[in-house]
N, CA, C and O atoms as a GROMACS GRO file, in nm:
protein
  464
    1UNK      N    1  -0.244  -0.597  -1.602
    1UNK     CA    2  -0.192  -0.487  -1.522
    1UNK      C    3  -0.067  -0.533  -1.448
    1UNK      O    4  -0.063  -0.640  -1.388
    2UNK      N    5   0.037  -0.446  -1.456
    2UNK     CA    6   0.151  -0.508  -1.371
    2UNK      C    7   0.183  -0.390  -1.307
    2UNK      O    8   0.199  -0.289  -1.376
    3UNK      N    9   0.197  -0.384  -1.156
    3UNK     CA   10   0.223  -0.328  -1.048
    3UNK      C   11   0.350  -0.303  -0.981
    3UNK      O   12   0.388  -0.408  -0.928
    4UNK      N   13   0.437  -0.202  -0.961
    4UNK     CA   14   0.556  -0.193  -0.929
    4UNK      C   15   0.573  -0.137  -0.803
    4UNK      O   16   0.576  -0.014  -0.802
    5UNK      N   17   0.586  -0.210  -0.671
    5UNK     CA   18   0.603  -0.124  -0.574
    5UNK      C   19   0.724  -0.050  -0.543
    5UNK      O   20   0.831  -0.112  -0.546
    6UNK      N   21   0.724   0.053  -0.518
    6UNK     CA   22   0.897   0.147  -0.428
    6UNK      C   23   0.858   0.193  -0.281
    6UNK      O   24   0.755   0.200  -0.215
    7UNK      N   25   0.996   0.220  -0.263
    7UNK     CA   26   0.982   0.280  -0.186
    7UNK      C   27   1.010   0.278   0.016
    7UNK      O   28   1.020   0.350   0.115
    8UNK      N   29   1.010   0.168  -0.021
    8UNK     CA   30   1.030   0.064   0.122
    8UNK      C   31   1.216   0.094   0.178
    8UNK      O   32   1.299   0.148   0.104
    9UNK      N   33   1.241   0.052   0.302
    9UNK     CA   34   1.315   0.092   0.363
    9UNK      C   35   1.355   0.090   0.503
    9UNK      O   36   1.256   0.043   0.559
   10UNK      N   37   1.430   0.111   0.579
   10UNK     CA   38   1.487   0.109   0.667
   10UNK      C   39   1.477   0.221   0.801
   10UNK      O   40   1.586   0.255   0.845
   11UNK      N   41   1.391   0.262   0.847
   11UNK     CA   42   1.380   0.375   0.939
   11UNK      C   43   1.364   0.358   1.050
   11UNK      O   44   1.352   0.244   1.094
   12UNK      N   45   1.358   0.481   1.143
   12UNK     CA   46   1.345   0.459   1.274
   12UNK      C   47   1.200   0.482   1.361
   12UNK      O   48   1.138   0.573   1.305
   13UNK      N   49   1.151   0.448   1.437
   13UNK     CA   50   1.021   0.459   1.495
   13UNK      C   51   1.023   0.618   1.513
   13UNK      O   52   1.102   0.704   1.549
   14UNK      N   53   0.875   0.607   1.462
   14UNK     CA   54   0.861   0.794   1.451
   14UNK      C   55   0.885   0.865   1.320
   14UNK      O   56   0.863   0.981   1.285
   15UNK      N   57   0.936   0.761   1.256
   15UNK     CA   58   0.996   0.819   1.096
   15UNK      C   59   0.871   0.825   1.005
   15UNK      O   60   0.757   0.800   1.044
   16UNK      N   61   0.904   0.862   0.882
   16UNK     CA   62   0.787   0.849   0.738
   16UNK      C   63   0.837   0.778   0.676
   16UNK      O   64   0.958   0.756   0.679
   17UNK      N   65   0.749   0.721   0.598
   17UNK     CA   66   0.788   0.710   0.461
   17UNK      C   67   0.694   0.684   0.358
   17UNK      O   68   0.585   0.632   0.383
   18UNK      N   69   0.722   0.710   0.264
   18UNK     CA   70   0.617   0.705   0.157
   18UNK      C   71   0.598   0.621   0.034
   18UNK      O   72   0.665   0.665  -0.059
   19UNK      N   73   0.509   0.484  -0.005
   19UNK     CA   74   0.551   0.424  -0.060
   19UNK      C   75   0.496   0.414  -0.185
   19UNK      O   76   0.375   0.412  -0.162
   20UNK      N   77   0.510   0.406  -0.296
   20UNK     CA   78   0.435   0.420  -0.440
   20UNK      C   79   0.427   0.271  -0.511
   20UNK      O   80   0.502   0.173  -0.511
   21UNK      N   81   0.303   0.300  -0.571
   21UNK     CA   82   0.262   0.167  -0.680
   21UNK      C   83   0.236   0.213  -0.820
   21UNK      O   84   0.142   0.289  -0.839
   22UNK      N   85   0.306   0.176  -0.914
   22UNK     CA   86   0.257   0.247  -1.022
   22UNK      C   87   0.257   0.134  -1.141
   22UNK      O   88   0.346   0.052  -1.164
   23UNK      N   89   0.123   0.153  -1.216
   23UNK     CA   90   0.097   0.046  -1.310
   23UNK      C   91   0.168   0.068  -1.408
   23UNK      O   92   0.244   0.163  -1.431
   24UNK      N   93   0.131  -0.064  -1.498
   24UNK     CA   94   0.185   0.016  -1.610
   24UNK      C   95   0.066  -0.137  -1.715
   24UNK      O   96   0.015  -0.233  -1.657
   25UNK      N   97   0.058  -0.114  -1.836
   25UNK     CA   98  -0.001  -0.211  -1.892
   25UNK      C   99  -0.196  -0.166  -1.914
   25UNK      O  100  -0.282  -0.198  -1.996
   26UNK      N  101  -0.196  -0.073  -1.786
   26UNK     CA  102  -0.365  -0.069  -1.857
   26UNK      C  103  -0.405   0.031  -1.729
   26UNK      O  104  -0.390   0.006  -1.609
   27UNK      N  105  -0.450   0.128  -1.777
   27UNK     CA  106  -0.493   0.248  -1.653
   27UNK      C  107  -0.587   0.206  -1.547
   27UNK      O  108  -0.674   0.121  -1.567
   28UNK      N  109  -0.571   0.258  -1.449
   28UNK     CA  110  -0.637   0.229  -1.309
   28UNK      C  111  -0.697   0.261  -1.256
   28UNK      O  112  -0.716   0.231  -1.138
   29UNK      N  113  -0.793   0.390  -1.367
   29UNK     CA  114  -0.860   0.422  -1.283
   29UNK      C  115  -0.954   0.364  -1.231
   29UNK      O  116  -1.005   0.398  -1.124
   30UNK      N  117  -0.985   0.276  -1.294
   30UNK     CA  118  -1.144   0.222  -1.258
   30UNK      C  119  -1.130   0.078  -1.101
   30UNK      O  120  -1.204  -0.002  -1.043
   31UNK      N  121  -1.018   0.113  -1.100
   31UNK     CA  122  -0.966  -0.030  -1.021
   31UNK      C  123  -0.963   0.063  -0.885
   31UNK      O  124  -0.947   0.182  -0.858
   32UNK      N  125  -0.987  -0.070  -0.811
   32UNK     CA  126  -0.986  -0.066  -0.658
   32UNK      C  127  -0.884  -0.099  -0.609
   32UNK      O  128  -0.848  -0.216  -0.619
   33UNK      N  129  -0.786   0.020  -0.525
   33UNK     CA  130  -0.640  -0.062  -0.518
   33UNK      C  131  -0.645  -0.009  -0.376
   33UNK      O  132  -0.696   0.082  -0.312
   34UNK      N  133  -0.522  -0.170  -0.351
   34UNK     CA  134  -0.509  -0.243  -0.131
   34UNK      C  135  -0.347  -0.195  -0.190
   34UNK      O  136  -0.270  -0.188  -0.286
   35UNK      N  137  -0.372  -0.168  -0.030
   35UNK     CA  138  -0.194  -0.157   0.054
   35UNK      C  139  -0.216  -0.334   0.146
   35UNK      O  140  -0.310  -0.367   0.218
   36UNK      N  141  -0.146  -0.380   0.123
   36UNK     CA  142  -0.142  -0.501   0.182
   36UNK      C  143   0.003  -0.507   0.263
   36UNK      O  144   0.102  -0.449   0.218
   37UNK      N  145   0.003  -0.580   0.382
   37UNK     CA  146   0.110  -0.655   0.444
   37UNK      C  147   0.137  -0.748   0.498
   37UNK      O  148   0.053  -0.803   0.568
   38UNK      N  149   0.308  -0.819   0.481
   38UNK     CA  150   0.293  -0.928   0.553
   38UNK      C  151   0.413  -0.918   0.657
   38UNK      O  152   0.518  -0.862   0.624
   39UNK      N  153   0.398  -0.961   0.755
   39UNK     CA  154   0.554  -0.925   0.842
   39UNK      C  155   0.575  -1.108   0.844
   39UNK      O  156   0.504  -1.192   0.788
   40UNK      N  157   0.684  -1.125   0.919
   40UNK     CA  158   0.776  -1.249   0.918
   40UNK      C  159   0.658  -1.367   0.998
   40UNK      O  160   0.616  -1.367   1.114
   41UNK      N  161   0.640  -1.426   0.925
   41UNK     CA  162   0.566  -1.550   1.061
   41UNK      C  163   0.430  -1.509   1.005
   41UNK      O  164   0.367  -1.614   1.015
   42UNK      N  165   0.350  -1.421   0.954
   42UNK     CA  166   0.200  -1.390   0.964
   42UNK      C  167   0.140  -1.385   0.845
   42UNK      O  168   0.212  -1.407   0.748
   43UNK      N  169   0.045  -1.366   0.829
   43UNK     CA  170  -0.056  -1.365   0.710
   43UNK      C  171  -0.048  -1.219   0.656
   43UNK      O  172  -0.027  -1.114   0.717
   44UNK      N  173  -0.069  -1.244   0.530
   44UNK     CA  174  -0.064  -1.080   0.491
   44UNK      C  175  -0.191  -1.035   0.534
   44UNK      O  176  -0.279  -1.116   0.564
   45UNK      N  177  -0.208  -0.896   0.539
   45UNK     CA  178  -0.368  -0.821   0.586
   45UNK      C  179  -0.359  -0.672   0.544
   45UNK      O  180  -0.283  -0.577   0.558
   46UNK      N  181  -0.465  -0.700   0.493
   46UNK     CA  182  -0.473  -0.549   0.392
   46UNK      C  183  -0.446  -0.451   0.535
   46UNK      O  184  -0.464  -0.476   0.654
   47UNK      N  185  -0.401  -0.349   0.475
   47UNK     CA  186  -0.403  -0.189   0.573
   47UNK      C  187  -0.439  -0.112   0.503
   47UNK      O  188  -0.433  -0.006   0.565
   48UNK      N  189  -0.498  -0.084   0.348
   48UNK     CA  190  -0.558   0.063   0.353
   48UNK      C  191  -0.599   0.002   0.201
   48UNK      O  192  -0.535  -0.093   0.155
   49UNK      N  193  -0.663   0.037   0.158
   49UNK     CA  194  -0.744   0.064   0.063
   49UNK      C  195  -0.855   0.201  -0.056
   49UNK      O  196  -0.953   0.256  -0.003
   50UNK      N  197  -0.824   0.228  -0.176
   50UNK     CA  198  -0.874   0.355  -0.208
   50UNK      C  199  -0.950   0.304  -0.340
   50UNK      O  200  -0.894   0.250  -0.436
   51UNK      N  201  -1.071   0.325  -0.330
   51UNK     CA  202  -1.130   0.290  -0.442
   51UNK      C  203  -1.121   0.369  -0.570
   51UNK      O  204  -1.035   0.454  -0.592
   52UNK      N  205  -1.220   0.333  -0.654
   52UNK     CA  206  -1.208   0.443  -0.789
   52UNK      C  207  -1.258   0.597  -0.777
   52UNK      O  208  -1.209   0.687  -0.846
   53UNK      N  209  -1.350   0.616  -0.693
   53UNK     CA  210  -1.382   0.709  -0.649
   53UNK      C  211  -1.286   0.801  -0.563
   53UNK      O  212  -1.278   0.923  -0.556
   54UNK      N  213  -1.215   0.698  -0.499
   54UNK     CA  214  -1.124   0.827  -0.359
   54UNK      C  215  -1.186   0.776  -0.263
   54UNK      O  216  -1.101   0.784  -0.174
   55UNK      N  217  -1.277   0.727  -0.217
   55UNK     CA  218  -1.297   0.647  -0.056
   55UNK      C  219  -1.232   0.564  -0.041
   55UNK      O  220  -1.214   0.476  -0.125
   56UNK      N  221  -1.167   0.570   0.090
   56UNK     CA  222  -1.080   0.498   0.161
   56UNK      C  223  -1.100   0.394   0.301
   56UNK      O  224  -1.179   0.419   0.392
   57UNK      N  225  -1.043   0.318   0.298
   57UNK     CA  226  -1.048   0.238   0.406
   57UNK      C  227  -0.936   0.216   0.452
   57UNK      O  228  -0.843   0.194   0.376
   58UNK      N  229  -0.918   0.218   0.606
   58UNK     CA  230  -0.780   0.200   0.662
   58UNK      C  231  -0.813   0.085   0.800
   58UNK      O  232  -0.912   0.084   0.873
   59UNK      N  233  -0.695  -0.003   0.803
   59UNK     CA  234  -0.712  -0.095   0.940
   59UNK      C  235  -0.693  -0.061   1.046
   59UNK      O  236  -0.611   0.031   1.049
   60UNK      N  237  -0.726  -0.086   1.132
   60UNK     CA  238  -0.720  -0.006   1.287
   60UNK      C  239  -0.612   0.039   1.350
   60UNK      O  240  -0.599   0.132   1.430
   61UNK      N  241  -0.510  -0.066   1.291
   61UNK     CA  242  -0.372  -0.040   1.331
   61UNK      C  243  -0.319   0.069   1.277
   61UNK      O  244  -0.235   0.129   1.345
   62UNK      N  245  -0.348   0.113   1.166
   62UNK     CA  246  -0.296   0.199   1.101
   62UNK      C  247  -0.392   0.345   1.108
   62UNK      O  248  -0.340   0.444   1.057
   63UNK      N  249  -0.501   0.357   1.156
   63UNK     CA  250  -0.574   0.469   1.116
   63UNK      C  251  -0.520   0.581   1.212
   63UNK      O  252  -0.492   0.592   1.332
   64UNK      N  253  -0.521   0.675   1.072
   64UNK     CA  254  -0.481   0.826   1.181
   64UNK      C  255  -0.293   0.798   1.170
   64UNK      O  256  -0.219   0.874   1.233
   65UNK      N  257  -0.254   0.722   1.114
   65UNK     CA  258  -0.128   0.716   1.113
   65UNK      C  259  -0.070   0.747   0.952
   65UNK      O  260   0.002   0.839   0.915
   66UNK      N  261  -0.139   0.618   0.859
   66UNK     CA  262  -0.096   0.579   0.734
   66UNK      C  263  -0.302   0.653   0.609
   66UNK      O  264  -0.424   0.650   0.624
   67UNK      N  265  -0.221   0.692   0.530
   67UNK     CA  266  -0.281   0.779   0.428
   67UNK      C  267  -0.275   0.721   0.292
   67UNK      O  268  -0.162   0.729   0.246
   68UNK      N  269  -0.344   0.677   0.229
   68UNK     CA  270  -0.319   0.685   0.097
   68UNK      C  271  -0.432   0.731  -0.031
   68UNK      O  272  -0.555   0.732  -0.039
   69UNK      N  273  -0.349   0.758  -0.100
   69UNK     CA  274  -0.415   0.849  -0.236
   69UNK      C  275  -0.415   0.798  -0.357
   69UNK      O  276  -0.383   0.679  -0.350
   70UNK      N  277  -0.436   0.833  -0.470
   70UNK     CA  278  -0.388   0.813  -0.600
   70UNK      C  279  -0.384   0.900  -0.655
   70UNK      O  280  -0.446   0.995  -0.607
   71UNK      N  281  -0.307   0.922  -0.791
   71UNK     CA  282  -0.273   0.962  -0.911
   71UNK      C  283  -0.362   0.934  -1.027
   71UNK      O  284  -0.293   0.945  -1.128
   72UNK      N  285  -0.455   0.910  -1.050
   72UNK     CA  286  -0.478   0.842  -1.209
   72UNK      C  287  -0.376   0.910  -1.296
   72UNK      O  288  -0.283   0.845  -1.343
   73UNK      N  289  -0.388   1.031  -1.317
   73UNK     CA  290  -0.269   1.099  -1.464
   73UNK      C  291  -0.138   1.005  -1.432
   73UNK      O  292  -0.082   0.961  -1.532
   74UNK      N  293  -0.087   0.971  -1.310
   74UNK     CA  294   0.019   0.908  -1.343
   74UNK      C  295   0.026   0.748  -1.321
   74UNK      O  296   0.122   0.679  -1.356
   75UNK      N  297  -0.074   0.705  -1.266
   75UNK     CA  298  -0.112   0.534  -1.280
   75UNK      C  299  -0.051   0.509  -1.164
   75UNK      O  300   0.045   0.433  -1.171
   76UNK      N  301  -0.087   0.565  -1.031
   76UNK     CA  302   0.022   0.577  -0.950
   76UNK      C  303  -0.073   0.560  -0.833
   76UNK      O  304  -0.172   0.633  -0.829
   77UNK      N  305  -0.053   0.469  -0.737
   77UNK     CA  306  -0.125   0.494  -0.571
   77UNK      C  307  -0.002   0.515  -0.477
   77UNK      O  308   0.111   0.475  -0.503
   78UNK      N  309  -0.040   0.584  -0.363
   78UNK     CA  310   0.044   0.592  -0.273
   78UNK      C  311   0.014   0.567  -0.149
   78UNK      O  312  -0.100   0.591  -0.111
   79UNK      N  313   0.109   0.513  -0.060
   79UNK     CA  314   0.132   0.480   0.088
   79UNK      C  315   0.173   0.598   0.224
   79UNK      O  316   0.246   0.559   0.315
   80UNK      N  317   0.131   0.706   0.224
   80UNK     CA  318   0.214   0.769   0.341
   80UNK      C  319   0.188   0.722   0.500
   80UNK      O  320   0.083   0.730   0.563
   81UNK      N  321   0.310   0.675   0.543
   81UNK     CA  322   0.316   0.646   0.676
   81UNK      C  323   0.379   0.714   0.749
   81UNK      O  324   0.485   0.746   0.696
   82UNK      N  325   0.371   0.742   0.817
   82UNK     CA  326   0.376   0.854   0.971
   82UNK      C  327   0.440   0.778   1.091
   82UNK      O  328   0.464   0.659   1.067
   83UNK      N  329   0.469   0.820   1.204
   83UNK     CA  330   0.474   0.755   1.315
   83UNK      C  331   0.519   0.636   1.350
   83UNK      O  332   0.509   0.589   1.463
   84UNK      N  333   0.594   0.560   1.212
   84UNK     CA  334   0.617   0.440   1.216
   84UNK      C  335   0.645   0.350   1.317
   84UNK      O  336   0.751   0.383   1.370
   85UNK      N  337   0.608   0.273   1.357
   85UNK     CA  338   0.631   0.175   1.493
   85UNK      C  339   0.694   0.029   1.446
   85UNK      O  340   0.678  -0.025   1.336
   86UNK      N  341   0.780  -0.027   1.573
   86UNK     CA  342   0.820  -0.135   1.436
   86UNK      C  343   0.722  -0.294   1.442
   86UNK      O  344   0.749  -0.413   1.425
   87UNK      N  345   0.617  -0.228   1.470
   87UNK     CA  346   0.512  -0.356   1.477
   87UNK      C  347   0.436  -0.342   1.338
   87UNK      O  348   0.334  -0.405   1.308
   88UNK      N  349   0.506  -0.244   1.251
   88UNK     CA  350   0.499  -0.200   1.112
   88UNK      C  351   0.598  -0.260   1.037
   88UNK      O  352   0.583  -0.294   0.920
   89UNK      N  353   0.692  -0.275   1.096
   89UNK     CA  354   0.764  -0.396   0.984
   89UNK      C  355   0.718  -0.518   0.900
   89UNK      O  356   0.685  -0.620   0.960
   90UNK      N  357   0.716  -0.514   0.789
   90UNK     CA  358   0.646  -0.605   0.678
   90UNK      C  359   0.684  -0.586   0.540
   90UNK      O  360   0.756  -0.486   0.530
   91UNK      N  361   0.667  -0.635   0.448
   91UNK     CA  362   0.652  -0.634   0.333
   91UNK      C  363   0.516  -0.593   0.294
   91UNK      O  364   0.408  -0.631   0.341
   92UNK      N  365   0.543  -0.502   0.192
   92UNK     CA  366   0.394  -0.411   0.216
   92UNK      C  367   0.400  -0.427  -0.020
   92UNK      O  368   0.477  -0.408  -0.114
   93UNK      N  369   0.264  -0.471   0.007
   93UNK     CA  370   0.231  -0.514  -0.156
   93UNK      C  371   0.121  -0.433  -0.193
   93UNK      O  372   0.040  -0.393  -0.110
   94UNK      N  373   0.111  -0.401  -0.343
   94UNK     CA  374  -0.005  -0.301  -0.352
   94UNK      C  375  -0.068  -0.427  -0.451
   94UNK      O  376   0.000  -0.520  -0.497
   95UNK      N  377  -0.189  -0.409  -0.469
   95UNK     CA  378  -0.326  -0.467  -0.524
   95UNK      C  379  -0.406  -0.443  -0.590
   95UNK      O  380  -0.505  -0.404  -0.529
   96UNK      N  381  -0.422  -0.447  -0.747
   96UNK     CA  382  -0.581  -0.394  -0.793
   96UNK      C  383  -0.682  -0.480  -0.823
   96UNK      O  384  -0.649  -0.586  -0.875
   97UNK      N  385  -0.829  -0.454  -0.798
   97UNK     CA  386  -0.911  -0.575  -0.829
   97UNK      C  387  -1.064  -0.474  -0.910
   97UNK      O  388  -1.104  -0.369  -0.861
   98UNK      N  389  -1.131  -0.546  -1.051
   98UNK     CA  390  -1.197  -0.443  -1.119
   98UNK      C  391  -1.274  -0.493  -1.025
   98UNK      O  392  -1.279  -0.606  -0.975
   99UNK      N  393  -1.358  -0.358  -0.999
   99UNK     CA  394  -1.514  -0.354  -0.986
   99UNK      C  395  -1.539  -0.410  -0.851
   99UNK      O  396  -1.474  -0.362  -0.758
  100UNK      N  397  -1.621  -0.503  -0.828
  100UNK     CA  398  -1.662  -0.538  -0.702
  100UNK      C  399  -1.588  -0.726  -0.706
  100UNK      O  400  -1.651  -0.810  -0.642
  101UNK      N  401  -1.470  -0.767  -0.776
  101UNK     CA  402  -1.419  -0.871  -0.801
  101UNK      C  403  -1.293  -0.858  -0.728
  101UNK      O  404  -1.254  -0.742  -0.714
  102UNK      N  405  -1.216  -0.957  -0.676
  102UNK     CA  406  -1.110  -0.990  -0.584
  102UNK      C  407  -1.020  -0.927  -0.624
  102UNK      O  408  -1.036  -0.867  -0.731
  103UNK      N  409  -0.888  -0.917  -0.553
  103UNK     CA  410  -0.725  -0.848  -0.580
  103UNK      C  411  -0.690  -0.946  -0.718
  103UNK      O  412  -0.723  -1.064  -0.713
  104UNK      N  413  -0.627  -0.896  -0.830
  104UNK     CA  414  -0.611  -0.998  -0.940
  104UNK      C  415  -0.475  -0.937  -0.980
  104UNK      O  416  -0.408  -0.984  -1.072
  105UNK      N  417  -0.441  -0.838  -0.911
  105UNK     CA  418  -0.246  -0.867  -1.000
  105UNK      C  419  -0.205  -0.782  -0.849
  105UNK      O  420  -0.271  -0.695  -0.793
  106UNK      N  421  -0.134  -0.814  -0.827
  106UNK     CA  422  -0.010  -0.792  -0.715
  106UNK      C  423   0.082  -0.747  -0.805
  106UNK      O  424   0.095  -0.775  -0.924
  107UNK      N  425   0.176  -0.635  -0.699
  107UNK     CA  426   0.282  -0.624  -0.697
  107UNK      C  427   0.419  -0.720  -0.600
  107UNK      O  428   0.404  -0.792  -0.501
  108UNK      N  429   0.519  -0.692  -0.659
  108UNK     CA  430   0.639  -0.771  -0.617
  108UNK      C  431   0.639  -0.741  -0.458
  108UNK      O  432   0.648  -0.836  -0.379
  109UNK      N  433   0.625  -0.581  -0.403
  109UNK     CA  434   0.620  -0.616  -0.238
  109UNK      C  435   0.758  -0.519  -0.225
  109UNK      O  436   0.866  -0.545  -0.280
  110UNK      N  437   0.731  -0.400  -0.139
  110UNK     CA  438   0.849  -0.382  -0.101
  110UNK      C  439   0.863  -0.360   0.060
  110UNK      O  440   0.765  -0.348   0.133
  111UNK      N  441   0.983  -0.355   0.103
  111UNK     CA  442   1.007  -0.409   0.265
  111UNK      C  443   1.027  -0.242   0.332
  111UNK      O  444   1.054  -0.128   0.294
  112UNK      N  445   0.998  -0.307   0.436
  112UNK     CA  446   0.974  -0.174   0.556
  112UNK      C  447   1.041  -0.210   0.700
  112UNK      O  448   0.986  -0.295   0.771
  113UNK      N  449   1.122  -0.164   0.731
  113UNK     CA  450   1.191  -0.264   0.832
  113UNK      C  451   1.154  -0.114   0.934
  113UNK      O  452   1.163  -0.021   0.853
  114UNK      N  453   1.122  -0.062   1.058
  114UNK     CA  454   1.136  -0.025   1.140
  114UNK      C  455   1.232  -0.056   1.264
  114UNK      O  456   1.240  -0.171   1.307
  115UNK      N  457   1.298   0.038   1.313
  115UNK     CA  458   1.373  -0.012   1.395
  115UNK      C  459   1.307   0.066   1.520
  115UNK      O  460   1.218   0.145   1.488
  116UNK      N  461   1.342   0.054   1.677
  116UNK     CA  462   1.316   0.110   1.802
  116UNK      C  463   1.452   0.203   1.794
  116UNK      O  464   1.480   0.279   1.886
   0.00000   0.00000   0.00000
């Protein structure tokens, strides 16, 4: 499976944006796919997660802010963020892992810079 993130960018606190992962190499549905991030200096840490089903998990920091969905017809997960703050600045990577087994292909990561 190879993972392509978009979407990332430059905005201002309070802004959206919306970020997409889309496979390509072998359909997804059955996969469990992470919004992951890492900002400068820190560890990456998942922020949202949507299984094969459509249940979701979101990190505290983010809940009630950031949304995400999928596509199966188009092999596609998505990121919507809201309210952006720039303690949201990171490189934000998407993730699929089969079944109840670890993240096993990453995407390249795309950047989110918030400004005040």
């Amino acid at each position: 499976v190879q993972l392509q993130a978009s979407g990332g960018g430059l905005v201002q606190a309070g802004d959206s944006l919306k970020l997409s992962c889309t496979a390509s190499g072998r359909t997804i549905s059955s996969y469990r796919m992470g919004w992951f991030r890492q900002a400068p200096g820190k560890e990456r840490d998942v922020v949202a997660r949507i299984s094969s089903a459509g249940s979701t998990y979101y990190a505290d920091s983010v809940k009630g802010r950031f949304t995400t969905s999928r596509d199966n017809a188009r092999n596609t997960v998505y990121l919507q963020m809201n309210s952006l703050k720039p303690e949201d600045t990171a490189v934000y990577y998407c993730a699929a892992a089969a079944g109840g087994l670890s993240y096993a292909y990453w995407g390249q990561g795309t950047l989110v810079t918030v400004s005040s």
